[in-house]
N, C-alpha and C positions, 0 to 999 in steps of 0.2 A: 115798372122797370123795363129797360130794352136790352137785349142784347145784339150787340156787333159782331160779328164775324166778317174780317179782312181776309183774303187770300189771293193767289197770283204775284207774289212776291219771286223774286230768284235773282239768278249772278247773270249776265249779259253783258256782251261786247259794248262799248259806244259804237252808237247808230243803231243798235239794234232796238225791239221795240218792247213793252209788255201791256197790258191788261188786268188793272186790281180789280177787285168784286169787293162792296161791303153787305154783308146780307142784313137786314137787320130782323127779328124777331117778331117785329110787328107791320101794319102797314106804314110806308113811308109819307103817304100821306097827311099822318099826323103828326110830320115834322116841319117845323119852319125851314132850317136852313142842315143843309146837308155839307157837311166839309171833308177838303180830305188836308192832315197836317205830315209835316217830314221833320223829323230830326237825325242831323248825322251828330257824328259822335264829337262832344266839345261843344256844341251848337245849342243855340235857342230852336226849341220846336216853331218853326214857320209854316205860315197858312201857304196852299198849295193851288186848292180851288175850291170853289163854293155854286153849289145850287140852291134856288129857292124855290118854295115850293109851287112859285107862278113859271119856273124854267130858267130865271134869269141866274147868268153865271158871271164869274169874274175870277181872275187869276190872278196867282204872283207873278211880278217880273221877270224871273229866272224861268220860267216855265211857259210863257204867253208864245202861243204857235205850237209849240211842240206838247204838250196837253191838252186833252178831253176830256170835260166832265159832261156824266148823265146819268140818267136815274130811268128806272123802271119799273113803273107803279107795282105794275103786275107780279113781280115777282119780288119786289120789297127790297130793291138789290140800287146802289149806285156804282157806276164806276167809275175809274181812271184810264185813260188812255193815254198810255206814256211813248212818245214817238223822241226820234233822233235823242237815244239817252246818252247822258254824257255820265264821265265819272266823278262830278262835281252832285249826280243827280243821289249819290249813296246814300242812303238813309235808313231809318226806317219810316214807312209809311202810317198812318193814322187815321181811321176813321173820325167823326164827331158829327153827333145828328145835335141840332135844338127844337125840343117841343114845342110846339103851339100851345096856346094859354098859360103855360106853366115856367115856361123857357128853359124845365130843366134840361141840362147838358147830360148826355153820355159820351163815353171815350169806346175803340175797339180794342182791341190787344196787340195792334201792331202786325206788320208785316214788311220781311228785311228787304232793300233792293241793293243789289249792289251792281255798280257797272264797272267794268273793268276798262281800262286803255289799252 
């Protein structure tokens, strides 16, 4: 079992910037693919960003340039680095690791962003 812990969520101007943290429970190492997902409200939950556990990343459309993802063995922690937010960006935020050999998936509990205009 792993557990997720998302935080650095809050309410922020457009253009303004934030910082999630997913901590997880164990080491990240023993995850294949590390994600972060968003759903606003009305909305299909959409993939945001992805790491592998060789580094390699990849984003959504709606967020390419203006998002960071990375990871930090050492501390078991991935994050997001959220630049130039818009108020299109509201959501809530979502952790998702996939294990290695097993591919089971875990979820985090979410954390709200919301941008104001």
């Amino acid at each position: 079992q792993v557990q997720l812990v998302e935080s650095g969520g809050g309410l922020v101007q457009a253009g303004e910037s934030l910082r999630l943290s997913c901590a997880a429970s164990r080491s990240i190492s023993s995850f294949n693919v590390m994600d972060w997902y968003r759903q606003a409200p009305g909305k299909q939950r959409e993939l945001v960003a992805t790491i592998t556990s060789s580094g390699n990343t990849n984003y959504g459309d709606s967020v390419k340039g203006r998002f960071t993802i990375s990871r930090d063995n050492a501390k078991n922690t991935v994050y997001l680095q959220m630049n130039s937010l818009k108020p299109e960006d509201t959501a809530v935020y979502y952790c998702r690791v996939v294990t290695l050999v097993t591919y089971t998936t875990y979820w985090g509990q979410g954390t709200q962003v919301t941008v104001s205009s």
